[in-house]
C-alpha distance (Angstrom), angle and dihedral (degrees) to the residues before:
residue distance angle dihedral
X1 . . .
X2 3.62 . .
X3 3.80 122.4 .
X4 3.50 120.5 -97.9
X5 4.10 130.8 -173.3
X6 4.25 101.0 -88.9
X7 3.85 100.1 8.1
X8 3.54 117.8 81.8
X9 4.09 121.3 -133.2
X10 4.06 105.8 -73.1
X11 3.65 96.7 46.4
X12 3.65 112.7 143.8
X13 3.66 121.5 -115.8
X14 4.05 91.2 -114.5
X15 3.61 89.0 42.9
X16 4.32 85.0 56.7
X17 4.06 96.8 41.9
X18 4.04 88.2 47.9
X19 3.76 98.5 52.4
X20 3.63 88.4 36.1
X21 4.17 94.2 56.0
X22 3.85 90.2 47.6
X23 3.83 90.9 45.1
X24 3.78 92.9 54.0
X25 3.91 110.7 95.3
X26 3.88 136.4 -175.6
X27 3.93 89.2 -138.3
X28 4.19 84.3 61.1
X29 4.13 91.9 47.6
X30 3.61 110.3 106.2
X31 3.62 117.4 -129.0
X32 3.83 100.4 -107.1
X33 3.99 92.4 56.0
X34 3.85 94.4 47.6
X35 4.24 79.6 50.5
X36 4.00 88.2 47.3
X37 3.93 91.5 45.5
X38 3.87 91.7 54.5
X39 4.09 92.1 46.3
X40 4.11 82.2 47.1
X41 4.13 87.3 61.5
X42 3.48 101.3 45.5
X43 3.66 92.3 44.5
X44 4.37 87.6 45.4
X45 3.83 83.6 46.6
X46 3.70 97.1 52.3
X47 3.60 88.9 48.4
X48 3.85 91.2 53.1
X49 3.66 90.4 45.4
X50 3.98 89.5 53.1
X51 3.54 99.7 46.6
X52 3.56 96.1 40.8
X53 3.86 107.8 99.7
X54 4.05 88.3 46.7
X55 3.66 117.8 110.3
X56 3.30 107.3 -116.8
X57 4.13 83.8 61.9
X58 3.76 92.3 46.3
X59 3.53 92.5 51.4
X60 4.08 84.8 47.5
X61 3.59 93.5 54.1
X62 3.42 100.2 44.3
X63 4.06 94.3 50.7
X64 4.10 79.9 56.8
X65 4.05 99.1 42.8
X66 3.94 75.2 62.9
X67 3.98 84.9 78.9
X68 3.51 125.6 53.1
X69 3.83 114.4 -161.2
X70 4.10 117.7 162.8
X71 4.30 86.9 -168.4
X72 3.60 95.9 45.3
X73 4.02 121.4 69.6
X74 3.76 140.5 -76.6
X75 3.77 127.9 -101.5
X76 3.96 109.9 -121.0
X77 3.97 112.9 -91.6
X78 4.04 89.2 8.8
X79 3.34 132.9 96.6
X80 4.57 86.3 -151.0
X81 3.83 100.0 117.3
X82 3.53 108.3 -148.4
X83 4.34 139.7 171.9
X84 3.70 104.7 -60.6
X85 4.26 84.0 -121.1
X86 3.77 87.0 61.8
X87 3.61 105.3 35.6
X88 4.29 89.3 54.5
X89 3.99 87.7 39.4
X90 4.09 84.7 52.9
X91 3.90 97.7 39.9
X92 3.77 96.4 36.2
X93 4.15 86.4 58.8
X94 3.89 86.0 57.9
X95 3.59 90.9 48.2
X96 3.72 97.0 50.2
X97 3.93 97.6 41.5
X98 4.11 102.8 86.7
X99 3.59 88.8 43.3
X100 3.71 85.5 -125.4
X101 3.37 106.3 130.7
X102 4.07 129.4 114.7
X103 3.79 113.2 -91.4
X104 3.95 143.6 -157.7
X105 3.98 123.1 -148.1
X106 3.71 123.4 -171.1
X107 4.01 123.2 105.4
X108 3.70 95.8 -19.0
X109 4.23 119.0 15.0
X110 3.89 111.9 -120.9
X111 3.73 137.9 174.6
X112 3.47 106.2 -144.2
X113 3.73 97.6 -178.9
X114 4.05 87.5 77.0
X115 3.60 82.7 71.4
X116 3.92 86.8 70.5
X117 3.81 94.9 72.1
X118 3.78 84.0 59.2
X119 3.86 95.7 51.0
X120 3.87 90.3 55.0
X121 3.26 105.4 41.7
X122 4.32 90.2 50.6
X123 3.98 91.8 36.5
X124 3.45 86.8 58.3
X125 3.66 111.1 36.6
X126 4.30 81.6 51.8
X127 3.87 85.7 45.8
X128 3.67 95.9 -122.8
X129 3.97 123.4 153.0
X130 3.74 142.2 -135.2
X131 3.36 100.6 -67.0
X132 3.79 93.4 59.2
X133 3.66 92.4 44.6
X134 3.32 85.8 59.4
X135 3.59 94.1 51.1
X136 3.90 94.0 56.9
X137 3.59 94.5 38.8
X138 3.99 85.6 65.3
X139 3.75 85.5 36.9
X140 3.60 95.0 62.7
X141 3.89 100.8 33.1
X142 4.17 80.2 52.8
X143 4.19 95.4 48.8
X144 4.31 96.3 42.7
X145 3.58 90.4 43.4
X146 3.54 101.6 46.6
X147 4.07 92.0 39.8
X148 4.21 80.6 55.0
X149 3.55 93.4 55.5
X150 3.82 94.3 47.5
X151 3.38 108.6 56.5
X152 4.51 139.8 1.9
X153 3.47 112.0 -121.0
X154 4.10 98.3 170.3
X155 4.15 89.8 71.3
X156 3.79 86.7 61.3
X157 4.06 97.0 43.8
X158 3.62 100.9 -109.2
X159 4.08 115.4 120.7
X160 3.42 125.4 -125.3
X161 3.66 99.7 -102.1
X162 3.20 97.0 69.1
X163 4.20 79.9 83.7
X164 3.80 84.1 61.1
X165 3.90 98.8 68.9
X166 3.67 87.3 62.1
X167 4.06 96.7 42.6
X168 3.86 93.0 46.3
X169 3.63 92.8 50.9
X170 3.51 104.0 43.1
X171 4.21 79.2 48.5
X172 4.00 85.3 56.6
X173 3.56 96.1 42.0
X174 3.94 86.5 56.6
X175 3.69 93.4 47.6
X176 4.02 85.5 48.0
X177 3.48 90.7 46.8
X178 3.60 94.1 -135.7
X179 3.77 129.7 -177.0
X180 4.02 121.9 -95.6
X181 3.61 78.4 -108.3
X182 3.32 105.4 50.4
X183 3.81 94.6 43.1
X184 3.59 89.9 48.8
X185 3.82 86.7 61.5
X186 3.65 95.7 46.1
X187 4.00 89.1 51.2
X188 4.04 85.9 56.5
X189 4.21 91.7 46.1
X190 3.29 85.6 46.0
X191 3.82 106.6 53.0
X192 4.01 98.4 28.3
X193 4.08 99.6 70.9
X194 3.70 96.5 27.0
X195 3.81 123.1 79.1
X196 3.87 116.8 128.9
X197 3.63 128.6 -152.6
X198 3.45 131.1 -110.6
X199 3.68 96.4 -130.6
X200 3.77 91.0 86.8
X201 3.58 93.4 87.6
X202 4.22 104.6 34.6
X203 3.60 126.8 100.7
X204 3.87 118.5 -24.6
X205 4.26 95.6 18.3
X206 3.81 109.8 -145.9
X207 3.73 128.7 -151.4
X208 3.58 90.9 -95.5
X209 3.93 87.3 79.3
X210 3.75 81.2 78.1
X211 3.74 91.0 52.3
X212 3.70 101.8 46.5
X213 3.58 107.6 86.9
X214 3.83 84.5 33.5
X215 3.82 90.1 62.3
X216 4.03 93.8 48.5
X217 4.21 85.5 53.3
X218 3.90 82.1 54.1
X219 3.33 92.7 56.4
X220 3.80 102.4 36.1
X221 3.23 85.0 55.8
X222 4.03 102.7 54.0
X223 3.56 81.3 41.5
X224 3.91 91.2 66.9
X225 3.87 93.4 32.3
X226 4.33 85.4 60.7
X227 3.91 92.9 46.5
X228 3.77 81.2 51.9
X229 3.61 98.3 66.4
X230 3.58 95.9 33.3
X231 3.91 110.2 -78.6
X232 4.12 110.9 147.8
X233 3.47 123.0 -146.5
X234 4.06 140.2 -155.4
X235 3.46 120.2 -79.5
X236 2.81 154.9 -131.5
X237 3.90 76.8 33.5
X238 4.10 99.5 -173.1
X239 4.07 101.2 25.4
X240 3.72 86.6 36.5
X241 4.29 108.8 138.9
X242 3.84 76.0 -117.7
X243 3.91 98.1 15.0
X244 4.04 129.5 123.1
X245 4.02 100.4 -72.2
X246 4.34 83.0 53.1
X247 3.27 103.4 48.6
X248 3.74 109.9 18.2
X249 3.88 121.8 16.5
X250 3.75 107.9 14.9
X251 3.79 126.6 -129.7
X252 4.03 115.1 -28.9
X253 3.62 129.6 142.4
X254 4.14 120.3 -169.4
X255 3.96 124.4 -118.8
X256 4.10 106.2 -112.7
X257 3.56 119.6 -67.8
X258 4.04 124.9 -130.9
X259 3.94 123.1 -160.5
X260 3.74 71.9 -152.0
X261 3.68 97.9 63.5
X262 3.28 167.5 -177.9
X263 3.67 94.1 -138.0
X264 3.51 123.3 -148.2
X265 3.86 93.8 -139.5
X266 3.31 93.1 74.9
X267 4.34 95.9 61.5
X268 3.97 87.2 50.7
X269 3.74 123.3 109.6
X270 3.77 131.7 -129.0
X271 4.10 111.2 -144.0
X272 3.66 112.1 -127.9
X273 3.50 90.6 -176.5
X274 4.09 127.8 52.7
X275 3.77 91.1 -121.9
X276 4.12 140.8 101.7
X277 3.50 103.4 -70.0
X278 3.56 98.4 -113.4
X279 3.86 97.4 59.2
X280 4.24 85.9 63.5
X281 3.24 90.9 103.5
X282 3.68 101.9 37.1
X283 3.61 96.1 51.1
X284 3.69 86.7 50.4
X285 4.02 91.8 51.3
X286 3.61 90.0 50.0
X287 3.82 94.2 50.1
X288 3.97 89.7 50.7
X289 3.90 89.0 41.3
X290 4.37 92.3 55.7
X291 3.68 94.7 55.6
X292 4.25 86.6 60.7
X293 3.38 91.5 47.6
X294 3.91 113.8 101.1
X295 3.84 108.5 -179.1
X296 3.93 94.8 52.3
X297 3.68 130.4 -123.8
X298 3.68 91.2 -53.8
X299 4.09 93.1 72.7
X300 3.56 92.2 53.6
X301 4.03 96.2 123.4
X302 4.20 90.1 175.7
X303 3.63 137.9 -21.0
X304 4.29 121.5 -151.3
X305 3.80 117.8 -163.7
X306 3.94 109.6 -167.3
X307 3.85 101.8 -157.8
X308 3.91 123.2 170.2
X309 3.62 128.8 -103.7
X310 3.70 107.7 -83.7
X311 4.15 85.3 41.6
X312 4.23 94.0 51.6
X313 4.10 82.6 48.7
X314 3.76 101.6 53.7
X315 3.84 108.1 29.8
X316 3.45 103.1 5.8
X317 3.83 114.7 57.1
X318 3.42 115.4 42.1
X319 4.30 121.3 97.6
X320 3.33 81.0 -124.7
X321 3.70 100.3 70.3
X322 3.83 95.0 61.2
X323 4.25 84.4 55.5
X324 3.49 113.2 36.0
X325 3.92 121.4 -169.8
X326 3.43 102.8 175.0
X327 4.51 137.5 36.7
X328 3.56 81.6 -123.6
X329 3.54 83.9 56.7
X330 3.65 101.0 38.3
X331 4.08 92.9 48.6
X332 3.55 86.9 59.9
X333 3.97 101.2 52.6
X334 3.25 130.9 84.5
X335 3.24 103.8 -162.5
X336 3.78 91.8 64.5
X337 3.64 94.0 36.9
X338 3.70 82.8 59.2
X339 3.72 104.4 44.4
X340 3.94 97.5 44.6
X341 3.95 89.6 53.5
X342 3.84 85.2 46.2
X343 3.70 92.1 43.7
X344 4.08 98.5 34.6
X345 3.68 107.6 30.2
X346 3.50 86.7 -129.5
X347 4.06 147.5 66.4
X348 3.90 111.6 -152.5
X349 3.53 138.6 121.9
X350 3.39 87.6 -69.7
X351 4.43 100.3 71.9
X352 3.74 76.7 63.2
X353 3.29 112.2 67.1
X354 4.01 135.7 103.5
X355 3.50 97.2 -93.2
X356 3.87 103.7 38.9
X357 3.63 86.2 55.8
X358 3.55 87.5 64.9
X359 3.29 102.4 42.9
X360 3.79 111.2 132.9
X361 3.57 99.6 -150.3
X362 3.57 89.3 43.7
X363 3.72 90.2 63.0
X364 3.23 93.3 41.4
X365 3.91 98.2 62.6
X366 3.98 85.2 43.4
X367 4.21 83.1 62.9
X368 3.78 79.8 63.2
X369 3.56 97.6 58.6
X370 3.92 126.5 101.2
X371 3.44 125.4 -174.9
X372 3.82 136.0 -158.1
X373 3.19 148.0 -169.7
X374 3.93 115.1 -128.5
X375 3.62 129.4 -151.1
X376 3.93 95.8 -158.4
X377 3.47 87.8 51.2
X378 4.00 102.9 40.8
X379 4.04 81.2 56.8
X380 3.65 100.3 53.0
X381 3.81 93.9 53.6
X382 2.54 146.0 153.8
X383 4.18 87.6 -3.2
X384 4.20 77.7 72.6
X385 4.11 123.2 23.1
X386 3.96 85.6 -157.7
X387 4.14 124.7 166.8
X388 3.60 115.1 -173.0
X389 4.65 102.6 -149.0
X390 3.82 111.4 -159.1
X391 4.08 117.4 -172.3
X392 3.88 117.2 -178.8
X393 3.93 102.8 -159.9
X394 4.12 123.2 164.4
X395 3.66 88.9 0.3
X396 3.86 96.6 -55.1
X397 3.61 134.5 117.6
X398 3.82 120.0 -136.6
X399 3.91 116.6 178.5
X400 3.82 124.4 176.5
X401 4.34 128.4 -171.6
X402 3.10 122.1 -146.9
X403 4.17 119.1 -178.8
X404 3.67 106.1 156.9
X405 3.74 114.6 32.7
X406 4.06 122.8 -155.2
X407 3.77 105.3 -80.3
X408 3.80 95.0 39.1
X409 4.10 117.4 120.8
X410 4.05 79.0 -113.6
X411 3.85 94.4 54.8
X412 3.74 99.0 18.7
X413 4.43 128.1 -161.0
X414 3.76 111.5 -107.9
X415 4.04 118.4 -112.2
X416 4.04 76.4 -110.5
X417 3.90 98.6 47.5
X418 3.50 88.3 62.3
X419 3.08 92.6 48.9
X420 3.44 106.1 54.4
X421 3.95 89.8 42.7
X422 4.23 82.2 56.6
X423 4.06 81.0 53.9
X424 3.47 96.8 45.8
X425 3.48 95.3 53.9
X426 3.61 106.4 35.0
X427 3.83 93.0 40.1
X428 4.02 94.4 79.7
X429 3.94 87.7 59.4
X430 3.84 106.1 25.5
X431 3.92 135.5 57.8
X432 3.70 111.9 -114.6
X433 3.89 90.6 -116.0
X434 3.76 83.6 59.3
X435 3.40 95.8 46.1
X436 4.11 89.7 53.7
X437 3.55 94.2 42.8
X438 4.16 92.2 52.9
X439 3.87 88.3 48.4
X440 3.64 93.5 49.7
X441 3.45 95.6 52.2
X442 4.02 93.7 49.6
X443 3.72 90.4 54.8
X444 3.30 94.7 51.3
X445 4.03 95.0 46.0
X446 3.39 107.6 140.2
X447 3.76 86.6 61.4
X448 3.68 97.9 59.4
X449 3.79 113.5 103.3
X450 3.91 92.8 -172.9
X451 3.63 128.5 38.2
X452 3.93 85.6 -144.7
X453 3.80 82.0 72.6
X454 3.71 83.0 67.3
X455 4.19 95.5 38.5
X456 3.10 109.6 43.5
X457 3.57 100.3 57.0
X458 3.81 82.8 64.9
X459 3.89 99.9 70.7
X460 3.40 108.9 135.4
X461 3.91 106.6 -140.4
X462 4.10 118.0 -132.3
X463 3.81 92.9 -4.3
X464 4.04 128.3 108.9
């Protein structure tokens, strides 16, 4: 194991992450990643707020109204008070569902903001503030990301949330303030019973894609709640002789970490569009591509999106792609990402509803889509998520590159962008003074005593 500053050489990898969580202070945080941390929650927020009447999230909440628990934590736009392990695993689902939230792409693809429903429901079942939200927020962006960079687990058919059982419970433990101890033991009943499979995101995708990362809070958190009272769990969990790196990830150690920084926050995308992160740019290519072309959609004789690797392998292979079912689906295709920006002018919530997935001539301009993957391209990533669209209409060949699409750290969202997108999708449930009131609160964080000065603004009124 590599040396790190107050561990000597042979210190586990649990043994690094736990002193490293407790080390990590809101007094060290520069001033820019506290800033990024509050546009992170109104962004996760808006996401939660725009997913939140879909089933998958109704389905959520109700499995946690089940439970009634005045100490735990509070489902999102309810005033039910559940377990904190439910109430993440029910507001995480909302999160997830538009496939909206911010992302991170290096060895592994993450999205670290589903580690936020974990933060609040933990900071405020232990009664902690903003400032410790904060904390674990960072905390959790900084564990997912840096497990990401260390080691692949797609290759070997485990999913990427499997990452998020030990983020979300090292978050918790934070909140919690365990012990090194005791955290170390919630890392290792954490990560032994919890690997998920790949399969959630091939072919046909199901609403449990929404769910996923959702489930491995749920866990992460009970994980932390049963070091809490006392539980022990295996170790060494990753260099175990049948531990994480043996069975599941392979060998990977993680460069030192600093409560000082870098922080990994700050190399994380927000989504500008509601699609699979890797069609950002695409969709964006397409969208500047339609307003050169003359004849309209209906002249479109082909279209060829040169994507790299990693892309061509999660939205751009599969049959099912070129006839999706499902949003899930849909979201993660970019053939109809590409064709309803072509077609529409436009990628919102709206290219995913019932009827535009239906839509004949939708489909039919997908049929026109081929998709490649690109050499250049695989070889610049993940420093660039670039797509390269091509449309041959009347004869004439239009191409447009895309490498850094709006919301990247490259080509950053506004303070106001994200607030408007926190508008836009919190405005079909909320009042606008509760909308203002939420976003006040969020930007001034560190000021907020009780994270139901954040939640309970959110009640959505006559809805269930």
């Amino acid at each position: 194991m590599a040396h790190t500053a107050g561990h000597e050489i042979g210190s586990t990898l649990a043994q690094r992450l736990a002193h490293y969580s407790r080390a990590l202070s809101y007094r060290l945080l520069p001033s820019e990643v506290v800033h990024e941390v509050k546009r992170r929650l109104i962004d996760t927020l808006g996401c939660a707020l725009g997913g939140w009447e879909s089933a998958p999230a109704k389905i959520a909440r109700k499995v946690a109204r089940s439970v009634q628990f005045r100490a735990g934590a509070a489902l999102l736009g309810e005033a039910h008070r559940t377990t904190e392990d439910l109430a993440a695993f029910a507001n995480g689902t909302a999160v997830r569902y538009l496939d909206y939230n911010d992302t991170y792409l290096s060895k592994e693809p993450a999205h670290p903001s589903d580690n936020i429903p974990a933060a609040l429901a933990a900071a405020e079942a232990a009664g902690r503030g903003g400032k410790a939200l904060i904390e674990a927020i960072v905390l959790g962006y900084d564990i997912q990301c840096r497990l990401c960079d260390a080691a692949a687990l797609r290759p070997k058919g485990w999913d990427h949330v499997t990452y998020g059982a030990f983020s979300s419970a090292l978050v918790a433990a934070k909140l919690w303030r365990l012990t090194e101890e005791k955290t170390i033991h919630a890392v290792g009943l954490a990560g032994t019973p919890n690997q998920a499979l790949r399969q959630t995101r091939v072919g046909e995708i199901s609403m449990w894609k929404a769910a996923a990362f959702a489930n491995a809070v749920r866990n992460g958190l009970f994980a932390v709640e049963l070091a809490r009272l006392g539980m022990t769990g295996p170790a060494p969990i990753f260099e175990g002789e049948k531990g994480f790196m043996k069975v599941v990830s392979g060998e990977f150690d993680l460069p030192p970490l600093h409560p000082a920084g870098p922080f990994k926050i700050m190399e994380t995308y927000i989504k500008y569009f509601p699609v699979e992160y890797h069609a950002q740019s695409a969709v964006q290519a397409a969208l500047l591509l339609r307003k050169r072309l003359e004849g309209g959609i209906d002249s479109i004789e082909s279209i060829t999106i040169r994507t790299p690797d990693v892309s061509y392998e999660i939205i751009g292979r599969d049959p099912e792609k070129w006839h999706p079912k499902t949003r899930e689906t849909a979201d993660h295709s970019l053939p109809y990402c590409v064709a309803a920006a072509l077609m529409d002018g436009e990628m919102g919530l709206r290219q995913f509803g019932p009827r535009r997935l239906v839509d004949p001539k939708l489909h039919l301009l997908m049929q026109k889509v081929r998709v490649l993957s690109d050499p250049e391209l695989s070889a610049a990533y993940p420093g660039a998520i670039a797509n390269i669209v091509e449309v041959e209409a009347h004869g004439r060949r239009e191409v447009e590159r895309v490498d850094h699409p709006r919301g990247h750290p490259k080509n950053p969202v506004t303070d106001d962008e994200v607030e408007e997108k926190f508008r836009r999708l919190a405005g079909r449930l909320l009042s606008k003074l509760q909308v203002e009131k939420v976003l006040g609160r969020i930007w001034a964080l560190e000021k907020v005593q009780s994270i139901g000065e954040i939640l309970t603004p959110l009640k959505v009124r006559g809805k269930r």
